[in-house]
DOVO-807871 format. One line per field, with one value per atom (N, C-alpha, C, O): x, y, z; atom name; residue number from 1. Coordinates in nm, 4 decimals. Last residue first. Example, Ala and Ser with C-alpha at 12.3 -4.5 7.8 and 13.67 -1.06 7.14 Angstrom:
c1: c(1.2850  1.3670  1.2900  1.3409  1.3190  1.2300  1.3200  1.4236)
c2: c(-0.2250  -0.1060  0.0030  0.1138  -0.5690  -0.4500  -0.3300  -0.3319)
c3: c(0.7080  0.7140  0.7870  0.8039  0.7800  0.7800  0.7800  0.8465)
at: c(N  CA  C  O  N  CA  C  O)
i: c(2  2  2  2  1  1  1  1)
***
This chain:
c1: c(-0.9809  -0.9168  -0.8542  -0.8068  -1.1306  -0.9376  -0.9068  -0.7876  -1.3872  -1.3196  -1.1571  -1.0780  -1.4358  -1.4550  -1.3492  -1.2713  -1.3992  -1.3585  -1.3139  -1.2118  -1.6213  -1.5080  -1.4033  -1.3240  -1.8607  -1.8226  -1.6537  -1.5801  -1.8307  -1.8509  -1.7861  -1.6699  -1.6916  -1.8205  -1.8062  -1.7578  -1.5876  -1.5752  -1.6721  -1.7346  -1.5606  -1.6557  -1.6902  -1.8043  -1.2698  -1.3273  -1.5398  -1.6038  -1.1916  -1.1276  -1.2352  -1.2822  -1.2955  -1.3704  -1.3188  -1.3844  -1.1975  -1.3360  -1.4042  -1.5098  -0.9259  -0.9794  -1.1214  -1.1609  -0.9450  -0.8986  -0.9290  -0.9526  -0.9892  -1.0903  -1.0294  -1.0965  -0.7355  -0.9097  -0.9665  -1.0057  -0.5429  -0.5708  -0.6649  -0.7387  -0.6608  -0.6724  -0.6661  -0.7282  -0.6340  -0.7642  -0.7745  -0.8745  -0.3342  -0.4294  -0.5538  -0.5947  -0.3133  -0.2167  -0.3382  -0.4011  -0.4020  -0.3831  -0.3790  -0.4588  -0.1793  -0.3413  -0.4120  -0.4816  0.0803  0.0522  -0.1449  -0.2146  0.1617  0.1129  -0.0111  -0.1332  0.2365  0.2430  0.1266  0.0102  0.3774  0.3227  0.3329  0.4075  0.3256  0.4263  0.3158  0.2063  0.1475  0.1688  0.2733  0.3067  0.3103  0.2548  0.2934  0.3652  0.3576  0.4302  0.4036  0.4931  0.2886  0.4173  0.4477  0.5370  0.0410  0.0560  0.2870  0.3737  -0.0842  -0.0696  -0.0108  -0.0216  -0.0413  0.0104  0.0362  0.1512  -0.2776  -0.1229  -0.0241  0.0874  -0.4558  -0.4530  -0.2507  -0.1454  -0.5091  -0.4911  -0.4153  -0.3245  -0.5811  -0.4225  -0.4079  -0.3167  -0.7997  -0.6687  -0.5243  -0.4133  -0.9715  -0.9702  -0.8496  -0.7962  -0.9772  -0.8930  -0.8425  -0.7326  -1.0978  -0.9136  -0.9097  -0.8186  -1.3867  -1.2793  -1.0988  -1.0093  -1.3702  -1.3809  -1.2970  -1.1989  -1.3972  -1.3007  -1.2859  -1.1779  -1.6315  -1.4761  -1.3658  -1.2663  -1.8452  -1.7571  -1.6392  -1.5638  -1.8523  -1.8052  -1.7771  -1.6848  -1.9170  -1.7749  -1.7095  -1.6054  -2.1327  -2.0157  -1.8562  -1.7413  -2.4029  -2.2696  -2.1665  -2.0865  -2.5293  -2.5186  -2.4286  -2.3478  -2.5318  -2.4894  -2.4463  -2.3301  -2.4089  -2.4907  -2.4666  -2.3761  -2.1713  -2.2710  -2.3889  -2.4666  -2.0392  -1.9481  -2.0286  -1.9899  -2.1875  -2.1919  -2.1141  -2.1445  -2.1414  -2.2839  -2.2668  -2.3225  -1.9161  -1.9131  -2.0601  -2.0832  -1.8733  -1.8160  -1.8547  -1.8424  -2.0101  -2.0479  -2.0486  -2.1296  -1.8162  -1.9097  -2.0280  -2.1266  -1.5624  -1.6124  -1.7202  -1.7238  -1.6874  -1.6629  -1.6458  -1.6901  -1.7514  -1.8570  -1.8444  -1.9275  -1.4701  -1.5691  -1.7032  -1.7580  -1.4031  -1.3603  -1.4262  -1.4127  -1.5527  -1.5711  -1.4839  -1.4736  -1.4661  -1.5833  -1.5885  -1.6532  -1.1663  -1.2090  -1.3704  -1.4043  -1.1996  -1.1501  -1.1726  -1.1904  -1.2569  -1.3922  -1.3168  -1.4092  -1.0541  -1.1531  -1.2422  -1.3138  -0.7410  -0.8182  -0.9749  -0.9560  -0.5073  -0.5959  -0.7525  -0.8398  -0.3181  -0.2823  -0.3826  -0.3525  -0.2417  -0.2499  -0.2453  -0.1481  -0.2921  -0.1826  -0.1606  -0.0516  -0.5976  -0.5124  -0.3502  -0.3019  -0.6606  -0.6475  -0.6080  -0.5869  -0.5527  -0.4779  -0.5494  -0.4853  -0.7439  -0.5689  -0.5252  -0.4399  -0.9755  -0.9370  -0.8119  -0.7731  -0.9843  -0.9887  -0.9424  -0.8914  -0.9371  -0.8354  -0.8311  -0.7355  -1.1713  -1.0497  -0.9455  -0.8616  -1.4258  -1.3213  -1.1996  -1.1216  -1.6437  -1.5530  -1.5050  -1.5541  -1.8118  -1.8876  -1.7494  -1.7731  -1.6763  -1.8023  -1.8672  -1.9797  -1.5164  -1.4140  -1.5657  -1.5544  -1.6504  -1.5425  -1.4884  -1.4499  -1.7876  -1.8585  -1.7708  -1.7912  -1.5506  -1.5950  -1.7180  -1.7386  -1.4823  -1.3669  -1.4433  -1.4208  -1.7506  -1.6746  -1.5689  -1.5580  -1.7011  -1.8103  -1.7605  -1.7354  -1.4711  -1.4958  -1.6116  -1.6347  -1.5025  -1.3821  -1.4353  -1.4391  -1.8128  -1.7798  -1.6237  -1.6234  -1.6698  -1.8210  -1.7689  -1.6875  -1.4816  -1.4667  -1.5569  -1.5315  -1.6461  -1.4923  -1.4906  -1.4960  -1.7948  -1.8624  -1.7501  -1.7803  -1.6471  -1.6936  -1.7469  -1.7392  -1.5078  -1.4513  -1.5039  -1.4396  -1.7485  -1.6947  -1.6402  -1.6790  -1.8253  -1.9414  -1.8050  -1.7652  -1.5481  -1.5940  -1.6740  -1.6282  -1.6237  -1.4749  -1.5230  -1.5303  -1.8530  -1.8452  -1.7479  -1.7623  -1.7755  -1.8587  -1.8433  -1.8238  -1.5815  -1.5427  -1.6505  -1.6002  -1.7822  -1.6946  -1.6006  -1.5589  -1.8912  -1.9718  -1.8555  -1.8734  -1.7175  -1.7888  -1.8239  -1.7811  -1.8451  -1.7813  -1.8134  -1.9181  -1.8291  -1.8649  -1.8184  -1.7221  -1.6032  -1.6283  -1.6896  -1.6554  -1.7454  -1.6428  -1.6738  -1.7673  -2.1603  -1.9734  -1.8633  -1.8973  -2.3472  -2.3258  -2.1843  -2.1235  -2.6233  -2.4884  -2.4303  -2.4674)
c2: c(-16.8190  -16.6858  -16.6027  -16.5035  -16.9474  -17.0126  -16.8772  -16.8545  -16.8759  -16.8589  -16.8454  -16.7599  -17.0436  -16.9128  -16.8122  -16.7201  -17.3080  -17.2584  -17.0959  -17.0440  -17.2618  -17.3434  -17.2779  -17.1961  -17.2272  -17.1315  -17.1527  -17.0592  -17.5023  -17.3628  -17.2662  -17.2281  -17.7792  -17.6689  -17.5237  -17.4409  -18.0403  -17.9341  -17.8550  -17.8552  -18.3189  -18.2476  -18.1301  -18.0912  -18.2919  -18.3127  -18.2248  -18.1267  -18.3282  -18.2122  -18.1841  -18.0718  -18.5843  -18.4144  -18.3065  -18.2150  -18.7286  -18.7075  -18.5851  -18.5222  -18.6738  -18.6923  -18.6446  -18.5511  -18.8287  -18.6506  -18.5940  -18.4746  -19.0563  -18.9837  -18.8403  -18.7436  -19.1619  -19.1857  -19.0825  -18.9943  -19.1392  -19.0145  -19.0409  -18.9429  -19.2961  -19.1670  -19.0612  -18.9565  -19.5412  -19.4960  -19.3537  -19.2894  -19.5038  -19.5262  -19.4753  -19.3776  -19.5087  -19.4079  -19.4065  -19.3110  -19.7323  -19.6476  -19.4912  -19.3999  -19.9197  -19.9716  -19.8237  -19.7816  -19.8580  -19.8000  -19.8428  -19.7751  -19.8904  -19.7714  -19.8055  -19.7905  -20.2233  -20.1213  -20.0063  -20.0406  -20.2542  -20.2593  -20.1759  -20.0779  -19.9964  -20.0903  -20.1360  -20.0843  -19.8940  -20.0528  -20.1214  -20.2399  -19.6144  -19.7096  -19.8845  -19.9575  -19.4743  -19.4194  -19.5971  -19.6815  -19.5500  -19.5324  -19.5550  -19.6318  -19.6689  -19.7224  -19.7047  -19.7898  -19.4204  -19.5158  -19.6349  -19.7265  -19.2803  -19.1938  -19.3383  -19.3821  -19.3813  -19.4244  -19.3620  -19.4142  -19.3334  -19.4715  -19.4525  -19.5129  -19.0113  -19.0865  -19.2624  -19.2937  -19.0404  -18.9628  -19.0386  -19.1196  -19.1776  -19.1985  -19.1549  -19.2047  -18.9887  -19.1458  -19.2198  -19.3084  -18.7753  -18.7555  -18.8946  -18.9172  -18.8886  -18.8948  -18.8541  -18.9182  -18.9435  -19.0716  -19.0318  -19.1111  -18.6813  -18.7382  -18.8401  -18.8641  -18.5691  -18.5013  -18.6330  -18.6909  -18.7392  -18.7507  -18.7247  -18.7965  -18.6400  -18.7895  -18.8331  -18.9229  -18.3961  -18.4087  -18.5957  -18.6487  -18.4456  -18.4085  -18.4064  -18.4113  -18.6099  -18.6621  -18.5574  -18.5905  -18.4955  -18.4995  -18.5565  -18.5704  -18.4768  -18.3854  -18.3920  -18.2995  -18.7762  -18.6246  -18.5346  -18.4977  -19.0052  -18.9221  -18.8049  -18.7286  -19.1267  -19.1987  -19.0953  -19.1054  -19.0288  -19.0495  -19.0706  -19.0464  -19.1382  -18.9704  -18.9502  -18.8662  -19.3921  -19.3637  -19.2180  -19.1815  -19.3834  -19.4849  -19.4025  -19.3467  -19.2353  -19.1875  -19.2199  -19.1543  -19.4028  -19.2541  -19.1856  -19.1218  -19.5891  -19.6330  -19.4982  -19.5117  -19.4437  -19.5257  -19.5378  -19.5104  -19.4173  -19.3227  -19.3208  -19.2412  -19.6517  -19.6004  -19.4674  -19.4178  -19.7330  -19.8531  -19.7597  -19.7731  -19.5496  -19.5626  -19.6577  -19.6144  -19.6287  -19.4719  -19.4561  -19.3392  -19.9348  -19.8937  -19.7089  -19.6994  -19.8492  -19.9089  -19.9306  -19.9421  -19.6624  -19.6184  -19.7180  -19.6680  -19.8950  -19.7976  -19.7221  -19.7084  -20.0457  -20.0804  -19.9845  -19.9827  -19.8743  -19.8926  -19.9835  -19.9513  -19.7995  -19.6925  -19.7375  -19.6659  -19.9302  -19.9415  -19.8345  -19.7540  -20.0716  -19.9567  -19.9082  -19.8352  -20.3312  -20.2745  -20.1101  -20.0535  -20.3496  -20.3822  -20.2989  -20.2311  -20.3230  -20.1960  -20.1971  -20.0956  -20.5648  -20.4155  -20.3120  -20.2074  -20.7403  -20.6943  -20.6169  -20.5544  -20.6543  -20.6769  -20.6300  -20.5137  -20.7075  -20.5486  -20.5199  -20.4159  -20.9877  -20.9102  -20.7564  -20.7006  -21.0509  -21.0740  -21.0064  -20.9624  -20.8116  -20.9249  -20.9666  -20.8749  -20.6581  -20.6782  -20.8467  -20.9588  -20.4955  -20.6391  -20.6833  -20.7912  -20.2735  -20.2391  -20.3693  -20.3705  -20.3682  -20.3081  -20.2927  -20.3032  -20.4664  -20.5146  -20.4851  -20.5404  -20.2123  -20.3539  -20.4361  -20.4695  -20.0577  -20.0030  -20.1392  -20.1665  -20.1893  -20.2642  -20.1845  -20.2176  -20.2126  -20.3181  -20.3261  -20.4214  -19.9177  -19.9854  -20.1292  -20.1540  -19.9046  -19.8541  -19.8910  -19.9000  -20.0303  -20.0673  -20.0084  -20.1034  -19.9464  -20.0792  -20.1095  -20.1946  -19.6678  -19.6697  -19.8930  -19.9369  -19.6905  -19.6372  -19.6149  -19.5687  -19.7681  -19.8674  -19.8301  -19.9060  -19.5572  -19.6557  -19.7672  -19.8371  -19.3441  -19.2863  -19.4812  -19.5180  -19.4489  -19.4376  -19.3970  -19.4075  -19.4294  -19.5321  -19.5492  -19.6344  -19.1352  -19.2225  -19.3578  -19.3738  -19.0865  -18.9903  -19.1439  -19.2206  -19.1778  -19.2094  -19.1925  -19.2919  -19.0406  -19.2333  -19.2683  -19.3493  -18.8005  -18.8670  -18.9718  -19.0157  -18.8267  -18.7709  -18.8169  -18.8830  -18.9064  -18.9360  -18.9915  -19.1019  -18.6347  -18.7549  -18.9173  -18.9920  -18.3855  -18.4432  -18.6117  -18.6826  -18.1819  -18.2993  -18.3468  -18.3337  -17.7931  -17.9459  -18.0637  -18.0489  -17.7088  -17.6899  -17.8295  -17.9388  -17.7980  -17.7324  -17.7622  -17.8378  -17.7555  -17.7958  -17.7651  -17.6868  -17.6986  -17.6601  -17.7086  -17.6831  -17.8415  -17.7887  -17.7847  -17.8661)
c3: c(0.1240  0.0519  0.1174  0.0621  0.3012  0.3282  0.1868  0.1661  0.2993  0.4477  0.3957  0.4355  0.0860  0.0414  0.1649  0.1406  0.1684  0.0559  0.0341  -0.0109  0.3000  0.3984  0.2976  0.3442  0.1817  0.2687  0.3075  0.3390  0.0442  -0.0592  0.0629  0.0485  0.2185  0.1672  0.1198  0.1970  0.0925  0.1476  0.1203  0.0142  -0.1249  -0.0136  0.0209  -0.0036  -0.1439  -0.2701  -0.2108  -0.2487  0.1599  0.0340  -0.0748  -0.0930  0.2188  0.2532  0.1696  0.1198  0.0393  0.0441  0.1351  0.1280  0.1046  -0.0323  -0.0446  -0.1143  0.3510  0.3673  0.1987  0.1800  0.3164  0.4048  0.3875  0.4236  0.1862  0.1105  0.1790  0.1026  0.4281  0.2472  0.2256  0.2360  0.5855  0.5957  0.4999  0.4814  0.4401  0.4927  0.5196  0.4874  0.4350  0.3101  0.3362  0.2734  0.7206  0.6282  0.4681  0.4226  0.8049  0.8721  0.7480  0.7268  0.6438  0.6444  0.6757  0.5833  0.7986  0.6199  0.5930  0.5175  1.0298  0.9594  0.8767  0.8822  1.1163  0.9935  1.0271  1.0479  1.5067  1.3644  1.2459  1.2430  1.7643  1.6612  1.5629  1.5405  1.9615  1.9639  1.8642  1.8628  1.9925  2.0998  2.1200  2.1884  1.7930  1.9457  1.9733  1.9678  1.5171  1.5405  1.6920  1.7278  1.6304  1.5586  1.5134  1.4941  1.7262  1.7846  1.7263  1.8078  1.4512  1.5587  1.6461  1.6482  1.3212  1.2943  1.3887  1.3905  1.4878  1.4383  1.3705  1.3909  1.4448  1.5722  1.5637  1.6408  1.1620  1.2466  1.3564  1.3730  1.1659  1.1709  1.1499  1.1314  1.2972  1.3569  1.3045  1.3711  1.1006  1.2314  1.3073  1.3580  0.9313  0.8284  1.0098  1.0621  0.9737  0.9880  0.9305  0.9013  0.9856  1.1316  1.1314  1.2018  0.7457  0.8575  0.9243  0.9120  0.6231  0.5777  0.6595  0.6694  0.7934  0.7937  0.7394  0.7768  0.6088  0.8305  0.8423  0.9041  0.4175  0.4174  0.5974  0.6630  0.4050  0.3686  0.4239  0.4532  0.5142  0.5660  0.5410  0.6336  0.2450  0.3361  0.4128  0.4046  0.1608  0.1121  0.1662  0.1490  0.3617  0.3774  0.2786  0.3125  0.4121  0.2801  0.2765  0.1816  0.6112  0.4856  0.3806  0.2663  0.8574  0.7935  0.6173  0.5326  0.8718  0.8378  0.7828  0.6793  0.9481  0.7915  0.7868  0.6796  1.1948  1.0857  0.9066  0.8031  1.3295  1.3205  1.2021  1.1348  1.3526  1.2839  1.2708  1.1982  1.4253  1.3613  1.2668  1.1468  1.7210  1.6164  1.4409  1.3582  1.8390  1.7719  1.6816  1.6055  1.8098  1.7693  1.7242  1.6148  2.0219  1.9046  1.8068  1.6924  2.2148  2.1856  2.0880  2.0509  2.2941  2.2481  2.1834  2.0792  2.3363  2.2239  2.1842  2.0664  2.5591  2.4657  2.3089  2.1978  2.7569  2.7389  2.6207  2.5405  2.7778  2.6745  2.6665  2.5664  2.8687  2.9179  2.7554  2.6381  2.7503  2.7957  2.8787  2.9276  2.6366  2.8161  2.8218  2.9099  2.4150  2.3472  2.5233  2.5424  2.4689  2.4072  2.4168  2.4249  2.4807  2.6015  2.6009  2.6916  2.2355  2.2844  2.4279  2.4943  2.0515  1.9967  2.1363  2.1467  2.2711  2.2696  2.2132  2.2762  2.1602  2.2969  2.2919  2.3037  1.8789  1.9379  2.0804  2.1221  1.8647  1.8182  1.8961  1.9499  1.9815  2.0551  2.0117  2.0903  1.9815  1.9124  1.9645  1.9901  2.0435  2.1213  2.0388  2.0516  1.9505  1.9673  2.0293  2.0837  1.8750  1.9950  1.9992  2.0491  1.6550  1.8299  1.9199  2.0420  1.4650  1.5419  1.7117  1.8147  1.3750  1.4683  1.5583  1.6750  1.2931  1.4446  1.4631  1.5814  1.1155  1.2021  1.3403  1.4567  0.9291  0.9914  1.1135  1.1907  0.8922  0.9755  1.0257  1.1437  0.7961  0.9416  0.9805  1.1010  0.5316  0.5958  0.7418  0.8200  0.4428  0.4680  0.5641  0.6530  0.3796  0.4989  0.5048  0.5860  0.2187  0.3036  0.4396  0.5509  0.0224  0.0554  0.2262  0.3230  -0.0180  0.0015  0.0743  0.1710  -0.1154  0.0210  0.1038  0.2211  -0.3290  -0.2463  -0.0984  0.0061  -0.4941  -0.4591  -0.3562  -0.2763  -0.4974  -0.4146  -0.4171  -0.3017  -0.6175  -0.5097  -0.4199  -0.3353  -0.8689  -0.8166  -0.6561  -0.5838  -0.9710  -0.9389  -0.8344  -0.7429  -0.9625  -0.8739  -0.8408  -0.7275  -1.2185  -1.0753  -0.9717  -0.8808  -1.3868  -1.3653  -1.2620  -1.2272  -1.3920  -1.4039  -1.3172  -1.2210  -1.2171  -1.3453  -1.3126  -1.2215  -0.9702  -0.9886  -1.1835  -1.2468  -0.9250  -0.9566  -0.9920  -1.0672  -0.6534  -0.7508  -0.7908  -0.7455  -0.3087  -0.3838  -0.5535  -0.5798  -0.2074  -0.2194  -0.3042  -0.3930  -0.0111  -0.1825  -0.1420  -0.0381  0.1453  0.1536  0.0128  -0.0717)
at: c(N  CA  C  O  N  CA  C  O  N  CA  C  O  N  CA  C  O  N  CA  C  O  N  CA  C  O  N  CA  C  O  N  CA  C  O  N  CA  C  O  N  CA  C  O  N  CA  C  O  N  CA  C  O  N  CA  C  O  N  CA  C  O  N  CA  C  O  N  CA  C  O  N  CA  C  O  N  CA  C  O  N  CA  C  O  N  CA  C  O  N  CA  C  O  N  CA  C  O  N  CA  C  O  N  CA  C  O  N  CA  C  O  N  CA  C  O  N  CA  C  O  N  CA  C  O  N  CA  C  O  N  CA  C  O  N  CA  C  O  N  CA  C  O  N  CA  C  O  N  CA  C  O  N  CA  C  O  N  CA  C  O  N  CA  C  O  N  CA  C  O  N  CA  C  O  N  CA  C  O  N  CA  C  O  N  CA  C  O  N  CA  C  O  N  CA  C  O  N  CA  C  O  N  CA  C  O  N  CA  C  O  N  CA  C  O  N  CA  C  O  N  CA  C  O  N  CA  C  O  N  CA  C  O  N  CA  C  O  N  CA  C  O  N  CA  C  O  N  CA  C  O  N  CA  C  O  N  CA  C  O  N  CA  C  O  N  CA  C  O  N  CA  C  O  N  CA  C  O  N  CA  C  O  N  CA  C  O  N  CA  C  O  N  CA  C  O  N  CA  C  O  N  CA  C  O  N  CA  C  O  N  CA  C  O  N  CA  C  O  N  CA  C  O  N  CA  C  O  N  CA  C  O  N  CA  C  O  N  CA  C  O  N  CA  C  O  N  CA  C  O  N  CA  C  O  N  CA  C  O  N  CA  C  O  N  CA  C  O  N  CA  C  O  N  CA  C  O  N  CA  C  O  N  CA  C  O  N  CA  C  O  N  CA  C  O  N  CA  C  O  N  CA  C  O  N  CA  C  O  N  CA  C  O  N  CA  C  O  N  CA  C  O  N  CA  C  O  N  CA  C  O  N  CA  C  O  N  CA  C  O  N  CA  C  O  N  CA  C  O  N  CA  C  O  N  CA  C  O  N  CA  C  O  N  CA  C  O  N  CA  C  O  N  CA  C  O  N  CA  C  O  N  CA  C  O  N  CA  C  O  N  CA  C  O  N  CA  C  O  N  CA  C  O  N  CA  C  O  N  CA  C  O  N  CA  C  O  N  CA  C  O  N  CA  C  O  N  CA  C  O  N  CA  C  O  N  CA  C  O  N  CA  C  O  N  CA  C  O  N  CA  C  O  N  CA  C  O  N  CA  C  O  N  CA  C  O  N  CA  C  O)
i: c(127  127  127  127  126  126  126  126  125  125  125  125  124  124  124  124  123  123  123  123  122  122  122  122  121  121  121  121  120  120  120  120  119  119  119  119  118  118  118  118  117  117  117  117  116  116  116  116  115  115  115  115  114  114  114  114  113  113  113  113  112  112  112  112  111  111  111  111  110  110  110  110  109  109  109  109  108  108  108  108  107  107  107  107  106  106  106  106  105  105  105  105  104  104  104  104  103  103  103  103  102  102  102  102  101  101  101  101  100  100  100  100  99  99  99  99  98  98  98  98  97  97  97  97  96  96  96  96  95  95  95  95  94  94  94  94  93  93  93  93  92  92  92  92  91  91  91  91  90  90  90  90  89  89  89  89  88  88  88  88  87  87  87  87  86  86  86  86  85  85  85  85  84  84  84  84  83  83  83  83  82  82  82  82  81  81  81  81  80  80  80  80  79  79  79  79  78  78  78  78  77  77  77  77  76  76  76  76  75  75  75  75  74  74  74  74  73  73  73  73  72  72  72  72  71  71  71  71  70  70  70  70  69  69  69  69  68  68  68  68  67  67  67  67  66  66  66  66  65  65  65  65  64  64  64  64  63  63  63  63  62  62  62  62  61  61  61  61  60  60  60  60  59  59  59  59  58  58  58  58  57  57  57  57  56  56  56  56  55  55  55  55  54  54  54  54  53  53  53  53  52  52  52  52  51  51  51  51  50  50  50  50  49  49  49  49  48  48  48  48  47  47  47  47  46  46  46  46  45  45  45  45  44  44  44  44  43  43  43  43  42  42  42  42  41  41  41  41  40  40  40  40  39  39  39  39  38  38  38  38  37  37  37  37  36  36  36  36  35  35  35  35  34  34  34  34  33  33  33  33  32  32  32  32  31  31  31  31  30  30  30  30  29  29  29  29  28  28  28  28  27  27  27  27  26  26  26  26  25  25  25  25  24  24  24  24  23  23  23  23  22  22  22  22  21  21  21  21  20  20  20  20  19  19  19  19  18  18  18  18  17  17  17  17  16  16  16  16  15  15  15  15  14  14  14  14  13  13  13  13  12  12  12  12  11  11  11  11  10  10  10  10  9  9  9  9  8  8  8  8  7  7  7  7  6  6  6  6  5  5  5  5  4  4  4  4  3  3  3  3  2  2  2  2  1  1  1  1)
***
């Protein structure tokens, strides 16, 4: 997959770092929610959808940390995990309360990395 204009040297490091923060923070919290933590229990008791929603988030997740490190699919893991938290702060205003802002960070990082990602065609399409 050919991607948006080249990265300088630089710019990569920044890029792979951030894809890496970003595979460790969702892999972790999707082990969290599909090994079932007491914490994950209750943020999704809270949330009144039921636990089968915190496993299918737990593995989106962790879908997501594996596609983010992948060349090739960094930029579909980037989409996925910035959608995982739209959703996350959305629930986060409507639902359970609390801060956002954890939510909010993760998601610019992830909308960064597909931006930065994006594919040549995707690019060429938005002219």
């Amino acid at each position: 997959m050919i991607t948006s204009s080249p990265l300088s040297k630089t710019q990569r490091r920044v890029v792979w770092g951030i894809r890496i923060l970003l595979a460790l923070a969702f892999g972790a919290a999707g082990f969290a929610k599909l090994t079932g933590a007491p914490q994950m229990v209750q943020v999704f008791e809270a949330i009144g959808v039921g636990q089968w929603f915190r496993l299918v988030t737990g593995f989106v997740e962790i879908v997501g940390a594996v596609l983010i490190l992948v060349p090739a699919t960094g930029f579909f893991g980037g989409a996925l995990l910035f959608a995982t938290m739209v959703g996350g702060v959305a629930t986060h205003l409507f639902l359970i309360g609390g801060n956002p802002l954890p939510a909010l960070v993760l998601g610019a990082l992830a909308a960064f990395v597909a931006w930065r990602l994006r594919p040549v065609s995707l690019m060429a399409a938005a002219r």
